[in-house]
C-alpha positions as CSV (number, residue, x, y, z in Angstrom):
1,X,63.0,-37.9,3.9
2,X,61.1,-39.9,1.9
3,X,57.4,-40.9,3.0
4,X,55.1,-43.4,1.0
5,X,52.5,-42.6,-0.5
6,X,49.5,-44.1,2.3
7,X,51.5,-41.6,4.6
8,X,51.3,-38.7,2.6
9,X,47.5,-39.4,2.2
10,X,47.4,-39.9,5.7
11,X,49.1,-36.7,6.6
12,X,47.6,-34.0,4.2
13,X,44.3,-35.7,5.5
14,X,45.1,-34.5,8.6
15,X,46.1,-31.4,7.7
16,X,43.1,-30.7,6.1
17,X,41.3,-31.6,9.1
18,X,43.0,-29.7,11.4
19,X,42.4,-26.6,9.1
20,X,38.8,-26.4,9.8
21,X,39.1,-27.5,12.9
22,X,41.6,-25.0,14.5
23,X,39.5,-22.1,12.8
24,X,36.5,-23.4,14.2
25,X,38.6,-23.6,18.0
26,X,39.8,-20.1,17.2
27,X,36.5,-18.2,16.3
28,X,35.0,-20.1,19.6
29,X,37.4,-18.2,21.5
30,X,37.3,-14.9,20.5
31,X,33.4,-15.3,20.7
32,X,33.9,-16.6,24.0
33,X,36.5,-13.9,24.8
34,X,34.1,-11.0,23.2
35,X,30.6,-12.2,24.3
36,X,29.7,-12.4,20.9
37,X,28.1,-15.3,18.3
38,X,28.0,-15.5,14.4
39,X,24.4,-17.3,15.2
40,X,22.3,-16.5,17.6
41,X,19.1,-18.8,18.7
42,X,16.9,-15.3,19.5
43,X,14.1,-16.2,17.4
44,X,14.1,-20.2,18.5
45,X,10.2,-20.5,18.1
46,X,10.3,-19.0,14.4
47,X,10.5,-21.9,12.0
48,X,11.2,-21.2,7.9
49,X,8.4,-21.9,6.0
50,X,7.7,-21.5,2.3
51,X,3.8,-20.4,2.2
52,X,4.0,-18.1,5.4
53,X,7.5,-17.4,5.9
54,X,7.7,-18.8,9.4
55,X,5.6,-20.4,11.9
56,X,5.5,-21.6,15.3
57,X,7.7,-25.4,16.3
58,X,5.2,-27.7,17.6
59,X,5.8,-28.3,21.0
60,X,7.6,-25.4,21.6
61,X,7.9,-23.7,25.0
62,X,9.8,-20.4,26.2
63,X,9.6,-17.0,25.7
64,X,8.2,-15.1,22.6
65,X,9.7,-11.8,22.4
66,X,8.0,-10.4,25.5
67,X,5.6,-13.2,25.9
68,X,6.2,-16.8,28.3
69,X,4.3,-19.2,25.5
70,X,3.2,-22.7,24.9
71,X,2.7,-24.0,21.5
72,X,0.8,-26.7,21.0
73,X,0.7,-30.0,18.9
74,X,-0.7,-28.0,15.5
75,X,2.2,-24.9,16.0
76,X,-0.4,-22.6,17.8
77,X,-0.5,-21.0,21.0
78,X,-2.2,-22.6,23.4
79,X,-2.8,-25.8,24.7
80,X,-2.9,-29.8,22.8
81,X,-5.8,-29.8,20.6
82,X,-6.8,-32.4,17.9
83,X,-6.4,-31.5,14.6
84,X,-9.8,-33.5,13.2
85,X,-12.9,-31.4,14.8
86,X,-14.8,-34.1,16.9
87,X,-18.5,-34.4,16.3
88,X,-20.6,-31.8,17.6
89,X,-17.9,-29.3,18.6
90,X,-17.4,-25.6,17.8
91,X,-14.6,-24.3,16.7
92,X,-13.2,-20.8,16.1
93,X,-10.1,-20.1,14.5
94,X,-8.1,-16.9,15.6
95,X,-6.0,-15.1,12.5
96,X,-3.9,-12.3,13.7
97,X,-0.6,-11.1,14.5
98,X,1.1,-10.7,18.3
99,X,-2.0,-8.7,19.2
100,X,-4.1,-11.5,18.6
101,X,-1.2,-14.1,20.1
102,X,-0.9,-11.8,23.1
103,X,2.4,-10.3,22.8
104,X,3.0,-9.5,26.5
105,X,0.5,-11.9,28.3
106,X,0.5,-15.3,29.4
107,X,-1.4,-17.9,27.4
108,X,-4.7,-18.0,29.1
109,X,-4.8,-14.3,29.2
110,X,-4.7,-13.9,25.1
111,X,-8.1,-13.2,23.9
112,X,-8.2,-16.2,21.9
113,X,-7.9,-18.3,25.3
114,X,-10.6,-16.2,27.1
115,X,-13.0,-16.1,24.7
116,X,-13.0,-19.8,25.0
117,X,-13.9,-18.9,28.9
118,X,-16.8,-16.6,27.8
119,X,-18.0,-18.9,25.2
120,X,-18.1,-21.9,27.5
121,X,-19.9,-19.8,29.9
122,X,-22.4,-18.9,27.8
123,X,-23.0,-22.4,26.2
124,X,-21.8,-24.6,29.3
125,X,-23.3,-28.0,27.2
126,X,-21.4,-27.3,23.7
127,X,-17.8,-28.7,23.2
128,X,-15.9,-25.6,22.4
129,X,-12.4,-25.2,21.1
130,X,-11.0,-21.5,19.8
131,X,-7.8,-21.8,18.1
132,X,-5.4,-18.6,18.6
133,X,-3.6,-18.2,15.2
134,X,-2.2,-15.1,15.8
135,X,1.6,-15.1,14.9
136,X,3.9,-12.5,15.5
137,X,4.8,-10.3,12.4
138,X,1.9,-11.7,10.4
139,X,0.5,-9.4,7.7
140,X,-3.3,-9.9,6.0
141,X,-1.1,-11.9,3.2
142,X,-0.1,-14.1,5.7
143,X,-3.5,-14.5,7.6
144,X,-5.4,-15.1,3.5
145,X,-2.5,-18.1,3.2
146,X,-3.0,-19.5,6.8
147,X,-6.5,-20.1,5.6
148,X,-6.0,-21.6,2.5
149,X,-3.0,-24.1,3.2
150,X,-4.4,-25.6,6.9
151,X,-7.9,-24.0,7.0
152,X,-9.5,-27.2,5.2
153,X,-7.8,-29.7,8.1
154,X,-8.8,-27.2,10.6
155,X,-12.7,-26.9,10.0
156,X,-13.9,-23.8,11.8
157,X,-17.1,-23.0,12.6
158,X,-16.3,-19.3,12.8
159,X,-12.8,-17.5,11.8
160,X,-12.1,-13.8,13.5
161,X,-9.8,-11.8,11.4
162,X,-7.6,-8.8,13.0
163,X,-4.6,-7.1,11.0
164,X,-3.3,-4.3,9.6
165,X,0.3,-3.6,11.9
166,X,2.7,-5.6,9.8
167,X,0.8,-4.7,6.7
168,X,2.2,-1.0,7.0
169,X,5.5,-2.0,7.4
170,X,8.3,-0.9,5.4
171,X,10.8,-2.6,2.7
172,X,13.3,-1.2,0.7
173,X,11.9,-2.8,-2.7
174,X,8.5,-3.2,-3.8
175,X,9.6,-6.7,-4.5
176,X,10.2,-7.3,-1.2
177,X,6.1,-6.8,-0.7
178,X,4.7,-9.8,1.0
179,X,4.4,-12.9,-1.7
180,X,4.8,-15.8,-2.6
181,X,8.0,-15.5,-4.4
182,X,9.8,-13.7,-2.0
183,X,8.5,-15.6,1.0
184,X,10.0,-19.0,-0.3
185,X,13.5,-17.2,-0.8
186,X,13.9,-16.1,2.5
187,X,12.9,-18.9,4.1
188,X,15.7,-21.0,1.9
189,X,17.8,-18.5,3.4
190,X,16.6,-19.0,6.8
191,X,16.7,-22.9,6.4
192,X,20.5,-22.6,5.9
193,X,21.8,-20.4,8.0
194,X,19.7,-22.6,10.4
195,X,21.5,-25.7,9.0
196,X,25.0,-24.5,9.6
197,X,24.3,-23.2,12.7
198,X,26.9,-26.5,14.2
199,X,29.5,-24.4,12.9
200,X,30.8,-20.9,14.0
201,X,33.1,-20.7,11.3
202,X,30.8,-20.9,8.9
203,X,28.4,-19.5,10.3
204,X,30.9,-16.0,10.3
205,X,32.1,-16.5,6.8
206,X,28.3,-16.3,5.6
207,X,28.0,-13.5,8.2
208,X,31.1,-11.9,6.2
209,X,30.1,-12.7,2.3
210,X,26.6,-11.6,3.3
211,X,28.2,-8.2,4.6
212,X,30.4,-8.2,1.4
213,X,27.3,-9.1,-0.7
214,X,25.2,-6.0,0.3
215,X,27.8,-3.5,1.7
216,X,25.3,-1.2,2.8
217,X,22.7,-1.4,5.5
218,X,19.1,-0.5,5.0
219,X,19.7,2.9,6.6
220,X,21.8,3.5,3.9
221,X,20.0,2.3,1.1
222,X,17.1,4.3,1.6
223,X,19.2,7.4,1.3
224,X,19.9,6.4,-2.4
225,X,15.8,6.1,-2.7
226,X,14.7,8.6,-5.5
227,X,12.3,10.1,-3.1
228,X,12.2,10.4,1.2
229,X,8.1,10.4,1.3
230,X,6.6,8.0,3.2
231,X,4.0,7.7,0.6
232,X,6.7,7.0,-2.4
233,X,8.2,4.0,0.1
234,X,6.9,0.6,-0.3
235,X,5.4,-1.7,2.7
236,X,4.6,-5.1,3.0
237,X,1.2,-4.6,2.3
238,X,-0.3,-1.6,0.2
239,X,-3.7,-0.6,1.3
240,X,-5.2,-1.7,-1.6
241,X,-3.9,-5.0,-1.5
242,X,-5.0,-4.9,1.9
243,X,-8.3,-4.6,1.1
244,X,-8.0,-7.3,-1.2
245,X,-6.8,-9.6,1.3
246,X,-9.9,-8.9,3.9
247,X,-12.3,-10.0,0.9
248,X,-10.4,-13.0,-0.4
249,X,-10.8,-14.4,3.2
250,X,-14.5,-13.6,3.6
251,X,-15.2,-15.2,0.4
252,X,-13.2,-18.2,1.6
253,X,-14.9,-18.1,4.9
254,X,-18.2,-18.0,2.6
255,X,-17.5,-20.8,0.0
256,X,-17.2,-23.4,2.7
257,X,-20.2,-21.5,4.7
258,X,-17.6,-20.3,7.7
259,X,-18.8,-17.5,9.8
260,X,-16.1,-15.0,9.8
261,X,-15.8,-11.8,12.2
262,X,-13.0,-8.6,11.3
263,X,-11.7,-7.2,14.3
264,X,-10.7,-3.9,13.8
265,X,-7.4,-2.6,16.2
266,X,-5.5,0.8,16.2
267,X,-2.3,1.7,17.8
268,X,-2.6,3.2,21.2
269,X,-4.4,6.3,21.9
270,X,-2.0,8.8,22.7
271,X,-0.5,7.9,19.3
272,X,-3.5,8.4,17.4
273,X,-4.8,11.1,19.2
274,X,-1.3,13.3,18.7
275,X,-1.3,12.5,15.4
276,X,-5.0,13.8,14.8
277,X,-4.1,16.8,17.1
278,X,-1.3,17.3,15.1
279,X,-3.0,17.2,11.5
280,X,-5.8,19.3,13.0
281,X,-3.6,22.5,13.9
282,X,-1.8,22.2,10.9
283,X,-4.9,22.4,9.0
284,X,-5.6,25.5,10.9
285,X,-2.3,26.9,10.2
286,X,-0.7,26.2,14.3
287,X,2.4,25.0,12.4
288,X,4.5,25.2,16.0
289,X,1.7,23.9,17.9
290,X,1.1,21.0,15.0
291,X,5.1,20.4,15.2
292,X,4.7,20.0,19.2
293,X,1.6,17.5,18.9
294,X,3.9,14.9,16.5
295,X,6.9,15.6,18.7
296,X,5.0,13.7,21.2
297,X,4.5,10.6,19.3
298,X,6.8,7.7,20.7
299,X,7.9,10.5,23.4
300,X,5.0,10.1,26.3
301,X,3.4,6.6,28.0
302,X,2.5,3.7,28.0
303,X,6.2,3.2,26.4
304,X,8.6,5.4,25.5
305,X,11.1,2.8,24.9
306,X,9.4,1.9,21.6
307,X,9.2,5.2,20.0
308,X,11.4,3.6,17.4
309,X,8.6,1.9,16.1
310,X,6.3,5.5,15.7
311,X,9.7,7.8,14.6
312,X,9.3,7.4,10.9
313,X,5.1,8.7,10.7
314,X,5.9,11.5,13.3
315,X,8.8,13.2,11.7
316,X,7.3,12.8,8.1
317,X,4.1,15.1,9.3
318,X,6.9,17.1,10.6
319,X,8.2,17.5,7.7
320,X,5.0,18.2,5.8
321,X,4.1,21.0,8.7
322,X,7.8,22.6,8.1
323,X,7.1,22.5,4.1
324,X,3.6,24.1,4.5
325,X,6.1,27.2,6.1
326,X,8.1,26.9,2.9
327,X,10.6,26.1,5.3
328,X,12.1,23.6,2.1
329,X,15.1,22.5,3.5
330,X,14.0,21.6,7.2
331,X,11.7,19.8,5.7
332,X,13.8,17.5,3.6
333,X,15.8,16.9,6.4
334,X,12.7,15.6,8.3
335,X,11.5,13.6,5.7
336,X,15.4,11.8,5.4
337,X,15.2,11.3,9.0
338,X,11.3,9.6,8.6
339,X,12.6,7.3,5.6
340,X,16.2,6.3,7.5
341,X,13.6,5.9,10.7
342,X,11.3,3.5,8.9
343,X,14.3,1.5,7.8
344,X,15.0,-0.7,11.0
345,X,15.3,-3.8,9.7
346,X,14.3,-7.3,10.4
347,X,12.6,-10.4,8.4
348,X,9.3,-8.6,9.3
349,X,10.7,-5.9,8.3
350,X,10.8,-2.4,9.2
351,X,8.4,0.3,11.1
352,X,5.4,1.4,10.0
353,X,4.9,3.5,7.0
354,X,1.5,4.4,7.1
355,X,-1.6,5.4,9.5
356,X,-3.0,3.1,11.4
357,X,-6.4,5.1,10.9
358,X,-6.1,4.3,7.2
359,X,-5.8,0.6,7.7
360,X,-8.5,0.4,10.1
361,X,-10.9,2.6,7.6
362,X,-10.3,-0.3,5.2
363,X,-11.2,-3.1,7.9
364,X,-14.5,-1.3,8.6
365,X,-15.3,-0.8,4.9
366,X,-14.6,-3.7,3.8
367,X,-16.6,-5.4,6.8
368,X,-19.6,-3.5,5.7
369,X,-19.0,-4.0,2.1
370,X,-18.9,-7.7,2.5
371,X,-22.1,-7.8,4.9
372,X,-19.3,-9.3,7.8
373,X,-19.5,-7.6,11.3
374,X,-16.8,-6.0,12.8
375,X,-15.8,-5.4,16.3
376,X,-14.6,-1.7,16.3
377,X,-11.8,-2.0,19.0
378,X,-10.1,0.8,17.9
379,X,-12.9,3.0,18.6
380,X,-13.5,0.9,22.0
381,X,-10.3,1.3,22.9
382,X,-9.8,5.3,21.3
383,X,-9.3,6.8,25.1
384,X,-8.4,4.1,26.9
385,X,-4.4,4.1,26.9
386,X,-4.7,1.9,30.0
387,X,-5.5,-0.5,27.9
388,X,-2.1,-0.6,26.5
389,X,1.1,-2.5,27.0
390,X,2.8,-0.3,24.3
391,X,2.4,1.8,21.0
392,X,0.3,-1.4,20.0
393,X,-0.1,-4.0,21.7
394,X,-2.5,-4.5,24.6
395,X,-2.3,-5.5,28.1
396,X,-3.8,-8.6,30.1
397,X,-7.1,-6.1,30.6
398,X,-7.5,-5.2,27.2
399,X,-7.5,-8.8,25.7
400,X,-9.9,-9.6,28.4
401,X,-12.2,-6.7,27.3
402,X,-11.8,-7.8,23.7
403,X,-12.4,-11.5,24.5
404,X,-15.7,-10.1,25.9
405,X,-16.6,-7.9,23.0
406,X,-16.1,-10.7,20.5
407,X,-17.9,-12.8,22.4
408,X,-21.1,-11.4,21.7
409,X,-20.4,-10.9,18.8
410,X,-19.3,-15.0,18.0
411,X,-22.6,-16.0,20.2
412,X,-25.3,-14.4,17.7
413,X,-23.6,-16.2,15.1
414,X,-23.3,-19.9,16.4
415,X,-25.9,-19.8,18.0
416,X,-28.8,-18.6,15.9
């Protein structure tokens, strides 16, 4: 039968309509059927950015991993604040990562938000504002760029630094280090998946050609890594690049005449003090003793549930223990089970690759070397596992303790 030609347009239109159409009806229903989305809106309050990676929605309001948040009208935790300083008022910026946003407390229980409290307390008659920029999965990297793309608009009087978590995180490539470079690439990547998120369809093929693409999960890729050591693995944030980032922000904090304070914050207590246990009987030749101290890391309170997150530094002193035996190929084993451990990915990426007593030592030196006080909380803190929601972060009590502790601190320098 013969159809002219505006029909024929007309119906392979709708053909091609109908296409996409019925695919996107038919993935629908086996994700309704299975439970199961290409796209998921877990991460709703984590925005794509090209300096930091990601920050915080304006506005936003709802949970934060653990955490019930407001974020207010500049993208930080807390309540609506102005973005000029007024006249006359005080204000301390707060750069840090979810221990400095308050990974498992309510907003006014941060440290950020109760220092305000002490602050006021102390000076009842000066307009005070503290800003909590703590974020999540922030490194130093990220903390050094916060500064220098909104710390201008922001004016502080006085900027308190705490990192060193996310900066011994691991990646499977060194240039996969924390950078400029690779930070605006994911985010482009993050911007579209966000972008076609309307779709399902879509959303799976990209799921698919990205599963094509890489064929391999991290897990499997370290395995083809030359060496299993966590010192031969890269992290985000080497040590000495670490140290680097601590003194480019206290000479930033210092060009513009900024009092800055470093906050320096361990993991919990029974992690540290198993670890040290553990290095200590090795060093006095307790190998099975030594092997029993790092077995317990991740094993015993305040959460056991997270001992993914301390796996990877456990079983590689394991497997330096087992080698000091000459026990060769136990030890291998342990130190493919460290690197495969440290290899839980995300775009923070993995676990931690290196001691937190390392990164701290940095934060005190570098403190000292720049003539900038530090508030050691990690030696606060060292037997105080009460203190302590999890392996890192602390609990309603400990930020009130460290709210206190910086305040002191804060008061000799604003008020001179």
């Amino acid at each position: 039968m013969y159809l002219p030609l505006r029909k024929k347009l007309l119906f392979s239109a709708a053909v091609l309509l109908a296409l996409p159409l019925s695919a996107e009806a038919l993935v629908r229903l086996v994700c309704w059927m299975t439970g199961r989305v290409p796209y998921t809106a877990a991460t709703p309050w984590c925005r794509a950015d090209d300096d930091l990676l990601y920050v915080f929605p304006p506005h936003f309001e709802g949970r934060v991993f653990e955490a019930q948040a407001r974020i207010n009208n500049l993208g930080l935790r807390g309540k609506d604040i102005p973005e000029a300083k007024s006249t006359g008022t005080l204000r301390v910026l707060c750069l840090g990562d979810s221990r400095t946003f308050g990974y498992q407390v309510a907003n006014e229980q941060s440290f950020p938000a109760q220092l305000e409290l002490r602050l006021r307390e102390m000076q009842p008659n000066s307009p005070i504002e503290v800003l909590n920029a703590g974020f999540p999965g922030y490194s130093s990297y990220q903390g050094l760029r916060f500064l220098e793309t909104r710390g201008e608009r922001l004016a502080p009087d006085l900027v308190t630094v705490a990192f060193d978590f996310n900066d011994r995180r691991f990646v499977l490539r060194p240039e996969q280090a924390d950078g400029p470079a690779y930070f605006r690439q994911t985010a482009r990547a993050l911007r579209l998946r966000h972008r076609m998120r309307f779709s399902y369809a879509l959303l799976g093929a990209w799921k698919v050609a990205s599963r094509l693409r890489r064929e391999t999960t991290w897990a499997q890729d370290v395995l083809a890594l030359p060496s299993h050591r966590l010192p031969d693995l890269s992290c985000r944030v080497e040590i000495g690049q670490f140290r680097d980032n601590l003194r480019a922000i206290a000479r930033w904090c210092r060009e513009r005449q900024i009092a800055v304070v470093f906050i320096a914050m361990a993991d919990a207590p029974p992690i540290v003090q198993a670890m040290e246990e553990g290095i200590r009987l090795r060093s006095e030749k307790h190998f099975d003793k030594a092997i029993a101290a790092f077995s317990r890391i991740g094993i015993e309170p305040p959460d056991p549930s997270t001992a993914q997150w301390c796996r990877a530094l456990a079983q590689y002193e394991i497997g330096l223990t087992l080698e000091a035996q000459n026990r060769t190929s136990e030890a291998l084993e342990a130190f493919r089970v460290a690197a495969q451990a440290a290899a839980f990915w995300s775009v923070f990426g993995g676990t931690p690759v290196r001691h937190s007593k390392d990164y701290v030592q940095v934060v005190c030196d570098a403190a000292g070397e720049m003539q900038i006080p530090c508030v050691d909380i990690a030696s606060l803190f060292s037997h105080r596992p009460d203190l302590f929601a999890d392996y890192t972060h602390h609990n309603a009590e400990g930020h009130r303790l460290i709210a206190e502790a910086v305040a002191k601190q804060a008061a000799s320098m604003l008020w001179k």
